[in-house]
Biotite code that builds the C-alpha atoms (Angstrom):
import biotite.structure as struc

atoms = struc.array([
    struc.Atom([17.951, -87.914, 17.887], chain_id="A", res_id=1, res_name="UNK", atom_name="CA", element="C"),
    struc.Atom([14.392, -88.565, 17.824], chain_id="A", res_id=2, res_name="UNK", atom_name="CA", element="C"),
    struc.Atom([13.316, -92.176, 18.899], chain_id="A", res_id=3, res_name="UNK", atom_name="CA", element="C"),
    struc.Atom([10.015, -93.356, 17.266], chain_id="A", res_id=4, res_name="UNK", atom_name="CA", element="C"),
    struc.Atom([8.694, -95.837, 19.516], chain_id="A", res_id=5, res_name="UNK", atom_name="CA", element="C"),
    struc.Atom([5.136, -96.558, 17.595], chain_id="A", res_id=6, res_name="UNK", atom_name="CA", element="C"),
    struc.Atom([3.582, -96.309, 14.273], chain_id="A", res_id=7, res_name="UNK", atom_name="CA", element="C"),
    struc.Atom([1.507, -93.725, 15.361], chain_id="A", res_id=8, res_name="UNK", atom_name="CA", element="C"),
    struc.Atom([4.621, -91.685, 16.251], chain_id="A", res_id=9, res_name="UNK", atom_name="CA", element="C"),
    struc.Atom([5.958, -92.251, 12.726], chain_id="A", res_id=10, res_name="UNK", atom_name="CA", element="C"),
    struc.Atom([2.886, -91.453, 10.673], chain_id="A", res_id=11, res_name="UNK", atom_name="CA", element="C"),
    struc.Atom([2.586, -87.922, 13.277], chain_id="A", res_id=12, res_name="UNK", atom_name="CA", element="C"),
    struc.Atom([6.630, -87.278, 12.179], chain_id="A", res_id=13, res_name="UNK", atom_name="CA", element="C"),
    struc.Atom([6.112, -87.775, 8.727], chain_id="A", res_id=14, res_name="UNK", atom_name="CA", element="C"),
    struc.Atom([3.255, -85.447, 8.079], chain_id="A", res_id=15, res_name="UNK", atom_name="CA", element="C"),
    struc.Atom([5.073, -82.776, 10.157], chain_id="A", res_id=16, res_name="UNK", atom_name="CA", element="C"),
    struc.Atom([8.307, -83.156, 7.742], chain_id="A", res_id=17, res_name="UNK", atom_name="CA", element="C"),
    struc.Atom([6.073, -82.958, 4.961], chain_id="A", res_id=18, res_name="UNK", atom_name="CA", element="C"),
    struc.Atom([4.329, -79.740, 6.195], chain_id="A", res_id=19, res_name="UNK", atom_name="CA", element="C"),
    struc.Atom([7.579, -78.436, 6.977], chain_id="A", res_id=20, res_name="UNK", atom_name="CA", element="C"),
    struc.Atom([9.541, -79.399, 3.478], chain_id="A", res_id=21, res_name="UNK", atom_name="CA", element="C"),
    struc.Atom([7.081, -79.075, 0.416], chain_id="A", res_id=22, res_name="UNK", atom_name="CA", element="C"),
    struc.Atom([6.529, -75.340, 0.788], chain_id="A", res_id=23, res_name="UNK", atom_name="CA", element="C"),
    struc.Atom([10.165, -74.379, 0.734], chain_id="A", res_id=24, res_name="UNK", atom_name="CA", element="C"),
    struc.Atom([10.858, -76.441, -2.104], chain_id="A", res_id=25, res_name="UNK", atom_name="CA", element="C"),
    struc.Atom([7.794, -74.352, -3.586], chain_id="A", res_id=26, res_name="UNK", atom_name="CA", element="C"),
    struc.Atom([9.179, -71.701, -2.771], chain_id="A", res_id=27, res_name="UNK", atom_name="CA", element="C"),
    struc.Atom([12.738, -72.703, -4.363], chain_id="A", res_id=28, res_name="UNK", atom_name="CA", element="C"),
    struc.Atom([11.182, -73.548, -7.319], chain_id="A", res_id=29, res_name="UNK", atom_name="CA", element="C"),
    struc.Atom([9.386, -70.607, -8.075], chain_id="A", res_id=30, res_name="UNK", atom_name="CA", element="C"),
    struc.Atom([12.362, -68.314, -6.905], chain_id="A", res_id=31, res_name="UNK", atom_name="CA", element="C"),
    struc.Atom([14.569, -70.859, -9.941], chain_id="A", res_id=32, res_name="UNK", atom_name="CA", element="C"),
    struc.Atom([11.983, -69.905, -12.425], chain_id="A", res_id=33, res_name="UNK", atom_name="CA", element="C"),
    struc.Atom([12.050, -66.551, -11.397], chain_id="A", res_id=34, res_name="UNK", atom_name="CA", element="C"),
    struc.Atom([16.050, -66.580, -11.549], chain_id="A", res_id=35, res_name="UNK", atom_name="CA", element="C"),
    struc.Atom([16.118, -67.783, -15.176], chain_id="A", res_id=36, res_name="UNK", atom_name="CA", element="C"),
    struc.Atom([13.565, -64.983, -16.383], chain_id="A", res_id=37, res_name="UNK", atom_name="CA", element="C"),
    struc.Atom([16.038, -62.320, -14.809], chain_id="A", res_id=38, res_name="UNK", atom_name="CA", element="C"),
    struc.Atom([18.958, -64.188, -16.047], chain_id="A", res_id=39, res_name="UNK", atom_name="CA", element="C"),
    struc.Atom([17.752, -64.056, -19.665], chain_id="A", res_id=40, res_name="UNK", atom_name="CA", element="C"),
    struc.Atom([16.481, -60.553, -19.608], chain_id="A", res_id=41, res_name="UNK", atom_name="CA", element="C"),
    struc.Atom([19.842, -59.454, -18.091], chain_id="A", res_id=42, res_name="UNK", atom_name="CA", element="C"),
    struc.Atom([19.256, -58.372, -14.744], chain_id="A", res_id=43, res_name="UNK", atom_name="CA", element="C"),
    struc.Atom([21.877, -59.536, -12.380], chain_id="A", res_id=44, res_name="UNK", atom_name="CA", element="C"),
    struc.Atom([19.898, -61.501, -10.082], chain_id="A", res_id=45, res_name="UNK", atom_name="CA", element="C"),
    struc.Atom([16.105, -62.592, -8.543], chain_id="A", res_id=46, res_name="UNK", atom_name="CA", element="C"),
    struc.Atom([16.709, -60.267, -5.950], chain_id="A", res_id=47, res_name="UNK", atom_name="CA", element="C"),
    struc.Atom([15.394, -57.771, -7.802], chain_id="A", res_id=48, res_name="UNK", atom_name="CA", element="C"),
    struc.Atom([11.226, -56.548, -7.169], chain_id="A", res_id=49, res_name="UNK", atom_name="CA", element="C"),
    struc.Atom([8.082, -58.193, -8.112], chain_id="A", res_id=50, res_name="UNK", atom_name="CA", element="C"),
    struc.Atom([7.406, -55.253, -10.254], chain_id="A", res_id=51, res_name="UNK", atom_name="CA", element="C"),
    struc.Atom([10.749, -56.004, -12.544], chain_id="A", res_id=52, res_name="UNK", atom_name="CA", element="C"),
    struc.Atom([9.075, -59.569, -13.100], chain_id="A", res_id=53, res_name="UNK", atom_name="CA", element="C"),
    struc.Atom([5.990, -58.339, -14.292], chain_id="A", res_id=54, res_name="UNK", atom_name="CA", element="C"),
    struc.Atom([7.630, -55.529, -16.322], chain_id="A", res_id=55, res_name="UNK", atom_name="CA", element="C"),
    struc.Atom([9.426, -58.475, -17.870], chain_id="A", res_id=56, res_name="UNK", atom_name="CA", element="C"),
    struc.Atom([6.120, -60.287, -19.001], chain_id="A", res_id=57, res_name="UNK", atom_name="CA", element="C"),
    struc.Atom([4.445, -56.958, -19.828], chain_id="A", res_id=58, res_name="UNK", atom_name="CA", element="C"),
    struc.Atom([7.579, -55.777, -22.103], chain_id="A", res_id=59, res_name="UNK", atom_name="CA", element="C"),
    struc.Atom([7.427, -59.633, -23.580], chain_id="A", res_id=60, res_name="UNK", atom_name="CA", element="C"),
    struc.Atom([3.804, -58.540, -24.834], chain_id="A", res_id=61, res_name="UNK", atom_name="CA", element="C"),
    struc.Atom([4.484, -55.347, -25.888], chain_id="A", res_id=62, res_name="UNK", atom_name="CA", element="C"),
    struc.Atom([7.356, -56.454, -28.239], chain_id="A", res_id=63, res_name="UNK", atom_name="CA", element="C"),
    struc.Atom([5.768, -59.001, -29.595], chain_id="A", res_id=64, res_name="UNK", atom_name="CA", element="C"),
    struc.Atom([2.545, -56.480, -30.425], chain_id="A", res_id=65, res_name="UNK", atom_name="CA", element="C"),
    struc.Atom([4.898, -54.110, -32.022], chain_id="A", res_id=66, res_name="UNK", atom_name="CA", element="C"),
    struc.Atom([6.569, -56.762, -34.321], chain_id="A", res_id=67, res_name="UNK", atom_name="CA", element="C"),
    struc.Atom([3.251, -58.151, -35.372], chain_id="A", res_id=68, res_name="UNK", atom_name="CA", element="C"),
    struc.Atom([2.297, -54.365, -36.108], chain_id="A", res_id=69, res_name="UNK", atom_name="CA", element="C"),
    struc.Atom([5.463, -54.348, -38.284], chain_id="A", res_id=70, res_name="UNK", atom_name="CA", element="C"),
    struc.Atom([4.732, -57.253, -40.185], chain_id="A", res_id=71, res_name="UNK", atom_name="CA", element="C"),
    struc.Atom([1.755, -56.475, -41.033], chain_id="A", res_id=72, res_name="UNK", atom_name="CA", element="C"),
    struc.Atom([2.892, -52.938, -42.158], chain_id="A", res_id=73, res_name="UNK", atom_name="CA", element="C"),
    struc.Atom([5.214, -54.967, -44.757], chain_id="A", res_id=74, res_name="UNK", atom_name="CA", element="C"),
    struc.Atom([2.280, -57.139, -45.589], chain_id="A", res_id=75, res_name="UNK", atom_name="CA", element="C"),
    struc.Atom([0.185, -54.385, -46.397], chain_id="A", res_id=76, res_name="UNK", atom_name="CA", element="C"),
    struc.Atom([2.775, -52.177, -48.526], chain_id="A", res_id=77, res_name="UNK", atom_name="CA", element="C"),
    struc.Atom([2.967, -55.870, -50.800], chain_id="A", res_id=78, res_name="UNK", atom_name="CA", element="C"),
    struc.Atom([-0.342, -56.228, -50.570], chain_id="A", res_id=79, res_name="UNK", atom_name="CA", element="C"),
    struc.Atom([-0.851, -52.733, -51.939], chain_id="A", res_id=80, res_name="UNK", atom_name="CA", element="C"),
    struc.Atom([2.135, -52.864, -54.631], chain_id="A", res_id=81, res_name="UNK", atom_name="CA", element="C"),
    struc.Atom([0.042, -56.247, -55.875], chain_id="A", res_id=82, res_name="UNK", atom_name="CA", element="C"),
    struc.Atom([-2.743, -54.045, -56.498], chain_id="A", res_id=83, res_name="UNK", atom_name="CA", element="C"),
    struc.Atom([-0.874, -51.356, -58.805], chain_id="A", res_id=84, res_name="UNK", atom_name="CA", element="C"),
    struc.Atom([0.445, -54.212, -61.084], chain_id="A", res_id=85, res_name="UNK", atom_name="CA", element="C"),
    struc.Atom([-2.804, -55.507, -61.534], chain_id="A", res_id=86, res_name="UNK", atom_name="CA", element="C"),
    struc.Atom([-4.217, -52.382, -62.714], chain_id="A", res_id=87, res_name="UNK", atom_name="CA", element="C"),
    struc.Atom([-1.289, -51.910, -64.968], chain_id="A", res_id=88, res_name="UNK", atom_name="CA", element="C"),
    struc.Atom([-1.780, -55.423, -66.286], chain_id="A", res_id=89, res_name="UNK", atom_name="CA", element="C"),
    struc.Atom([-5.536, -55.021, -66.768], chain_id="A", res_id=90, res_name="UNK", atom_name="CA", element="C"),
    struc.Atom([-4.400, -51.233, -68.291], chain_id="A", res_id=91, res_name="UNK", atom_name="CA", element="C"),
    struc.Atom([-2.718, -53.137, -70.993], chain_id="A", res_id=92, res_name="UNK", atom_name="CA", element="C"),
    struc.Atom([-4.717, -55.574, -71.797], chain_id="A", res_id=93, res_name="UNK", atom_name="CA", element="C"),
    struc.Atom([-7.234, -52.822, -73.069], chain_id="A", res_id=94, res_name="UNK", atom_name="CA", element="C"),
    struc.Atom([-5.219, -51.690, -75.993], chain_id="A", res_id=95, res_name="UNK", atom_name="CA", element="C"),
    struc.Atom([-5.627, -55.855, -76.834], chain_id="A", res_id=96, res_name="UNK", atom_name="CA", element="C"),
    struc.Atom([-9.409, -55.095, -76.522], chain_id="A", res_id=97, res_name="UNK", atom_name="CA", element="C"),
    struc.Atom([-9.051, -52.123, -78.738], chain_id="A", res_id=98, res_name="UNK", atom_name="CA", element="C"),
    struc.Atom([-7.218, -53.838, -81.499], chain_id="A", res_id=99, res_name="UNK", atom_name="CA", element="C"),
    struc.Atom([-9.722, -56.919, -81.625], chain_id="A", res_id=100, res_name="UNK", atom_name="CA", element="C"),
    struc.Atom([-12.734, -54.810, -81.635], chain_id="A", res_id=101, res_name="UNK", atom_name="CA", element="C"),
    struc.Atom([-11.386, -52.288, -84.022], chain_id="A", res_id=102, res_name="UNK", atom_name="CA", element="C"),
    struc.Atom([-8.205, -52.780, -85.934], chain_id="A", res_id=103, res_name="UNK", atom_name="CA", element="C"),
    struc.Atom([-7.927, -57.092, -86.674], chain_id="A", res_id=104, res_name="UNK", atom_name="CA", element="C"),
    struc.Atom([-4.484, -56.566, -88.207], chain_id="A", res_id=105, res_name="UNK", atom_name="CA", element="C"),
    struc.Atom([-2.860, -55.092, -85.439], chain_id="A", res_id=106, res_name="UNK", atom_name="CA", element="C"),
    struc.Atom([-4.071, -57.980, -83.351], chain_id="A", res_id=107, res_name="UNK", atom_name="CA", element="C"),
    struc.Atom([-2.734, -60.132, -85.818], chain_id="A", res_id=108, res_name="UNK", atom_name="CA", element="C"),
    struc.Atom([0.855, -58.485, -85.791], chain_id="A", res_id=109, res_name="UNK", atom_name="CA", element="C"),
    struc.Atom([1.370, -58.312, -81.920], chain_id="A", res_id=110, res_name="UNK", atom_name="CA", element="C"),
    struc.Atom([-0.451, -61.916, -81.241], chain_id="A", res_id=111, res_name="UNK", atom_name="CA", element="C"),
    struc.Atom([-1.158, -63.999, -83.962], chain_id="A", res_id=112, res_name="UNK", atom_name="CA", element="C"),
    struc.Atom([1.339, -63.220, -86.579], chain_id="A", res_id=113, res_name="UNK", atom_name="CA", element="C"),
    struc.Atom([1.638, -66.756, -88.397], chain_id="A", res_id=114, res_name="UNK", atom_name="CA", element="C"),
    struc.Atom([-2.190, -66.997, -88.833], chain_id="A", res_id=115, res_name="UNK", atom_name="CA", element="C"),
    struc.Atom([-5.039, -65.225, -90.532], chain_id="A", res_id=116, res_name="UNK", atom_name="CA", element="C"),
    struc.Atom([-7.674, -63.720, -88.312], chain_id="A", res_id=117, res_name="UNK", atom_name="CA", element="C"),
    struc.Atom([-11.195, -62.914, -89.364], chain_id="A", res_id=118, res_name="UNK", atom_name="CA", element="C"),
    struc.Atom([-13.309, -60.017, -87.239], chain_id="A", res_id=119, res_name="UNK", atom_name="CA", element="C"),
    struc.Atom([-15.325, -62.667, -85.429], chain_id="A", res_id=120, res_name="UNK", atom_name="CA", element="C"),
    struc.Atom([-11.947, -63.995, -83.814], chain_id="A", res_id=121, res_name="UNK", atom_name="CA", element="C"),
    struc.Atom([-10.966, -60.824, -83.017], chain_id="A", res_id=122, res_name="UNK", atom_name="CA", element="C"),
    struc.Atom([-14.225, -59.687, -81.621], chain_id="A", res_id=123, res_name="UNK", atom_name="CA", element="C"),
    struc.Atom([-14.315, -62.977, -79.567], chain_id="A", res_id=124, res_name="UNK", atom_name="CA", element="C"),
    struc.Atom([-10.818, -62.234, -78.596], chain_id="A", res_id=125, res_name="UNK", atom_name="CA", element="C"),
    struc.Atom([-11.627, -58.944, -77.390], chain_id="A", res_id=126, res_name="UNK", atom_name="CA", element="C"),
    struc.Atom([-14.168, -59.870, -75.377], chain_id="A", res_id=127, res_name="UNK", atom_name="CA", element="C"),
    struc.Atom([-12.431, -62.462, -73.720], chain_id="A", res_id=128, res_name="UNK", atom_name="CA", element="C"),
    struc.Atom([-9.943, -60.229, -72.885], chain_id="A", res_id=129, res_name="UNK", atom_name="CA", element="C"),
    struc.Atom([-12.510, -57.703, -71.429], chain_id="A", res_id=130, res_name="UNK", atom_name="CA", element="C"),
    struc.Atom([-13.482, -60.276, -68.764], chain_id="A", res_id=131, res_name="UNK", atom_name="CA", element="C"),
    struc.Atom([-9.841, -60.662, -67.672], chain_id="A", res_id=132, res_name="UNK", atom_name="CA", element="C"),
    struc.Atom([-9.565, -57.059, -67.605], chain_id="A", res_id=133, res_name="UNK", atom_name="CA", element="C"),
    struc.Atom([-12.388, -56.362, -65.390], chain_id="A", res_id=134, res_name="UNK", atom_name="CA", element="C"),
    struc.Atom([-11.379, -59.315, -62.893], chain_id="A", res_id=135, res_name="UNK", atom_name="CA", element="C"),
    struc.Atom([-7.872, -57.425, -62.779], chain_id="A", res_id=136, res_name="UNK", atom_name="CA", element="C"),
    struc.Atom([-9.646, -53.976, -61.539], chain_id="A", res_id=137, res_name="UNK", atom_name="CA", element="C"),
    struc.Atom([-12.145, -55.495, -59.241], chain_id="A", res_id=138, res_name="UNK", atom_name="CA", element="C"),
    struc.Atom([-9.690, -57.870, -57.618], chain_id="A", res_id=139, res_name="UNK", atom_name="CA", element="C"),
    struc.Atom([-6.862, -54.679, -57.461], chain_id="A", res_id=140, res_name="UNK", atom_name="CA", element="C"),
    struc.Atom([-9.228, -53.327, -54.970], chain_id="A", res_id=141, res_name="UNK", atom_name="CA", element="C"),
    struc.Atom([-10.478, -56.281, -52.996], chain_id="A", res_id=142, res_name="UNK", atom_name="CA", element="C"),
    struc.Atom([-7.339, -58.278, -52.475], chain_id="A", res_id=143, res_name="UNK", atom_name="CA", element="C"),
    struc.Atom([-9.103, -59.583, -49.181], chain_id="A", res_id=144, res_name="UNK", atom_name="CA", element="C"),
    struc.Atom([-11.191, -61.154, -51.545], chain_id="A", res_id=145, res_name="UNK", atom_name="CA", element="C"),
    struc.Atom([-9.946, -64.962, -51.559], chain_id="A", res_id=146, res_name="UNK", atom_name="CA", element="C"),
    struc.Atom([-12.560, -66.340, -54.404], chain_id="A", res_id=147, res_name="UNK", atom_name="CA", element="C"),
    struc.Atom([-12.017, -63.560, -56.043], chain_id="A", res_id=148, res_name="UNK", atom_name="CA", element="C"),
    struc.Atom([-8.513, -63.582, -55.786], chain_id="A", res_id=149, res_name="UNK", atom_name="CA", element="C"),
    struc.Atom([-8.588, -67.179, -56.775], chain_id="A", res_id=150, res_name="UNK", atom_name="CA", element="C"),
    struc.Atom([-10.462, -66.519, -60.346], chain_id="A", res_id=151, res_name="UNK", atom_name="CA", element="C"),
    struc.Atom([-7.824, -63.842, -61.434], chain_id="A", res_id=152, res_name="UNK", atom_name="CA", element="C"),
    struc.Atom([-5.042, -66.433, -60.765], chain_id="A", res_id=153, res_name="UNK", atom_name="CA", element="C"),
    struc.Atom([-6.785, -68.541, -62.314], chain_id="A", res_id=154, res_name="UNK", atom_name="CA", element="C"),
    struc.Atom([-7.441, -66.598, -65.531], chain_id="A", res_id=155, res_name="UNK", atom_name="CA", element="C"),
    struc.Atom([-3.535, -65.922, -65.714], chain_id="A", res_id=156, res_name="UNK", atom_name="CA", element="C"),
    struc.Atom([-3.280, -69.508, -65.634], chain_id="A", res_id=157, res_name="UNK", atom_name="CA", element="C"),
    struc.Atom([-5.474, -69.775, -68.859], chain_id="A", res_id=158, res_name="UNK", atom_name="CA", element="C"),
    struc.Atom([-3.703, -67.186, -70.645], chain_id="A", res_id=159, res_name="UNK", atom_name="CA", element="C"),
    struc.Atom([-0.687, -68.685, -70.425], chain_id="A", res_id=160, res_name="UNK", atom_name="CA", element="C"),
    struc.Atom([-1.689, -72.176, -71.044], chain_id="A", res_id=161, res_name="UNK", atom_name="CA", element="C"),
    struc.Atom([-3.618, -70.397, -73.938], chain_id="A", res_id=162, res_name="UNK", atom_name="CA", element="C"),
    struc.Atom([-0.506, -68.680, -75.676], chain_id="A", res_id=163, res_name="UNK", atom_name="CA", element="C"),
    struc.Atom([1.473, -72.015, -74.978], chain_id="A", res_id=164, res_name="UNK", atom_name="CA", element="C"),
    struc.Atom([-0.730, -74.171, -77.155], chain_id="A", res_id=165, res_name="UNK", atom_name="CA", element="C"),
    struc.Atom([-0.525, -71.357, -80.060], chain_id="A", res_id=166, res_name="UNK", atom_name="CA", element="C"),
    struc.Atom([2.886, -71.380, -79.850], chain_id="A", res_id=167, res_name="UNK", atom_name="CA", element="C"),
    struc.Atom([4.217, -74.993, -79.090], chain_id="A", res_id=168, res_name="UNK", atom_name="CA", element="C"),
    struc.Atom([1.298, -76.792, -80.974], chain_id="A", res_id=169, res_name="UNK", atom_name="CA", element="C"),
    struc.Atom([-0.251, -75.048, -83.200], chain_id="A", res_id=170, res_name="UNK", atom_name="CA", element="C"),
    struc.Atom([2.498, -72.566, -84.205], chain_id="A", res_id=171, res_name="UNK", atom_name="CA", element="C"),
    struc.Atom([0.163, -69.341, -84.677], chain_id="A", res_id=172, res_name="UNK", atom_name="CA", element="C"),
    struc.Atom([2.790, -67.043, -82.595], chain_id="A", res_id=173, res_name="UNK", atom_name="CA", element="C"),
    struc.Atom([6.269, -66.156, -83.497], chain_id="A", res_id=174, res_name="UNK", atom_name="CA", element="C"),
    struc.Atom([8.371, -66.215, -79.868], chain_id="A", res_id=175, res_name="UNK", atom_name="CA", element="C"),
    struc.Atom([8.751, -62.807, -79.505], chain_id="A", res_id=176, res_name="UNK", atom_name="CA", element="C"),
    struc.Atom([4.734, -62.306, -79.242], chain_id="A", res_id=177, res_name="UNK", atom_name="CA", element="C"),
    struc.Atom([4.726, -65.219, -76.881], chain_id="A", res_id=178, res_name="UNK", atom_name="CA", element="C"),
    struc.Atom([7.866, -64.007, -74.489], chain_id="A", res_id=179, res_name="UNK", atom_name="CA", element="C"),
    struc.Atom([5.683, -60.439, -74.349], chain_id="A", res_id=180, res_name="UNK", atom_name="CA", element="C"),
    struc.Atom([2.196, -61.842, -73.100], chain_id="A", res_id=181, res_name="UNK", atom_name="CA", element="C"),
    struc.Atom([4.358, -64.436, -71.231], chain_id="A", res_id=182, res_name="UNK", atom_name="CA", element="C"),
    struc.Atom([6.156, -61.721, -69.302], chain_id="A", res_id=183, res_name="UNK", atom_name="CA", element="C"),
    struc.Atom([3.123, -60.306, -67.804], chain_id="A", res_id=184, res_name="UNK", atom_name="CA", element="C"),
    struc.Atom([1.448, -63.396, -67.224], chain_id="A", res_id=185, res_name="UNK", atom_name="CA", element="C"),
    struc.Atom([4.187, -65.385, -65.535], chain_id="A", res_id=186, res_name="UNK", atom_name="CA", element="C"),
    struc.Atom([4.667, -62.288, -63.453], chain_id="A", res_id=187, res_name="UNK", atom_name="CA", element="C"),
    struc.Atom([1.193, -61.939, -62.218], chain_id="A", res_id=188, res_name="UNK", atom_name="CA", element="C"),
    struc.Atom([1.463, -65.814, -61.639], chain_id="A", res_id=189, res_name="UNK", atom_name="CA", element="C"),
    struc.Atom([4.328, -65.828, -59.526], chain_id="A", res_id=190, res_name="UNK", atom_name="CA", element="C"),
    struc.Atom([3.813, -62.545, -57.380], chain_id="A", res_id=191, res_name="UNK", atom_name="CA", element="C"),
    struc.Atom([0.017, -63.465, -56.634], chain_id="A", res_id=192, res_name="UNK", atom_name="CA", element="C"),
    struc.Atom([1.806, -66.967, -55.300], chain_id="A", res_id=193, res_name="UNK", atom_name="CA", element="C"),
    struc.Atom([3.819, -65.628, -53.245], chain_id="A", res_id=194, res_name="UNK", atom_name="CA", element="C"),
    struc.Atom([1.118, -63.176, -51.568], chain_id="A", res_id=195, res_name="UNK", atom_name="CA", element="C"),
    struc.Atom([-1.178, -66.098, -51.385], chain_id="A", res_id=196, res_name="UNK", atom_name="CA", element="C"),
    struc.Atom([-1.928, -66.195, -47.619], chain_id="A", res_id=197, res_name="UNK", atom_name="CA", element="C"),
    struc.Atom([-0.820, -62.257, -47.295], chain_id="A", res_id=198, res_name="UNK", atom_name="CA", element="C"),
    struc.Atom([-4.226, -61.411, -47.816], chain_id="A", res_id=199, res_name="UNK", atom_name="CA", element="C"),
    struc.Atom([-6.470, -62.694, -45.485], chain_id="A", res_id=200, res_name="UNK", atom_name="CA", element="C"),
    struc.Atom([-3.772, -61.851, -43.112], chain_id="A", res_id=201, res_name="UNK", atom_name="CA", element="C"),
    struc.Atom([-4.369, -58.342, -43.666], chain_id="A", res_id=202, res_name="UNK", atom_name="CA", element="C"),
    struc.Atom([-8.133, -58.660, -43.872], chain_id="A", res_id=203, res_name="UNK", atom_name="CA", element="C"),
    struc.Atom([-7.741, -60.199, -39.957], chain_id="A", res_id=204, res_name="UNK", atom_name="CA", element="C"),
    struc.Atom([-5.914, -57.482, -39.013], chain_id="A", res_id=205, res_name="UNK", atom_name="CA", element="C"),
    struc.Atom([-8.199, -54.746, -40.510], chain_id="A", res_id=206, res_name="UNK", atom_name="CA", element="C"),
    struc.Atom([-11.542, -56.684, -38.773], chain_id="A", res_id=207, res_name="UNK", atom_name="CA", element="C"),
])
């Protein structure tokens, strides 16, 4: 047993202890964290090499490059089926282009078929429709592209409000017309929704 006969004495056996101590606790500590990473990984114990720990951290990184790489993948297949519709859709709309332009009464059977229709609305129809048609083919290849993206959204959102108001106020479309031009609009609604933030995600990845 030590006797401390001064304060001198004391403050000399404290710092000793405290040299002594704080570095095994260190020690412990780090050897604890160590444990748990092993533990969790499945190795049976922290007894096992430095190089297994940093395998550990390395492996961490490697599967979490790989699952990025995957998601992306997936992202970009979406991205990519998004594309096809929209060149479908504008496809489509060009036989609506055709009939304004050139055949009124055909226009007026698939659209309009409780209204008359002179040539002017179905040249101003047609052109109209043009405009959506080209933002569906230039925004089909440049997905990446968010203003873009954002103005043929947008113009599906017109067309729809557009055919609504025919229909529901002033009764120009039978429902069948409506439930066609709704079908392709709704769609193109939805799916561009739900790949909203898919595409600048892809864009990052590619730059």
């Amino acid at each position: 047993m030590v006797t401390i006969r001064s304060q001198k004495e004391f403050d000399i056996l404290h710092e000793a202890t405290y040299i002594a101590i704080i570095p095994r606790v260190t020690q412990y500590t780090h050897s604890m964290n160590k444990s748990e990473l092993y533990k969790r990984k499945g190795f049976v114990s922290a007894d096992e090499s430095n190089d297994n720990y940093e395998s550990i951290q390395g492996n961490e990184v490697i599967e979490g490059t790989v699952e990025a790489d995957r998601e992306w993948k997936v992202e970009e297949k979406k991205m990519k089926a998004l594309g096809w519709w929209l060149i479908a859709v504008g496809t489509l709309r060009l036989a609506s282009v055709w009939f304004g332009f050139f055949d009124i009464w055909a226009l007026r059977l698939a659209v309009f078929s409780n209204t008359t229709m002179t040539e002017v609305h179905g040249r101003t129809f047609g052109t109209w429709t043009l405009l959506t048609c080209t933002l569906c083919y230039i925004c089909a290849f440049n997905l990446e592209n968010k203003p873009l993206y954002l103005v043929t959204f947008l113009s599906f959102i017109y067309a729809l409000c557009h055919f609504l108001t025919e229909y529901l106020i002033y009764h120009t479309m039978e429902i069948s017309n409506l439930t066609t031009v709704g079908i392709f609009a709704g769609t193109s609604i939805v799916w561009m929704l739900l790949q909203w933030n898919a595409h600048s995600k892809v864009h990052s990845k590619h730059s």
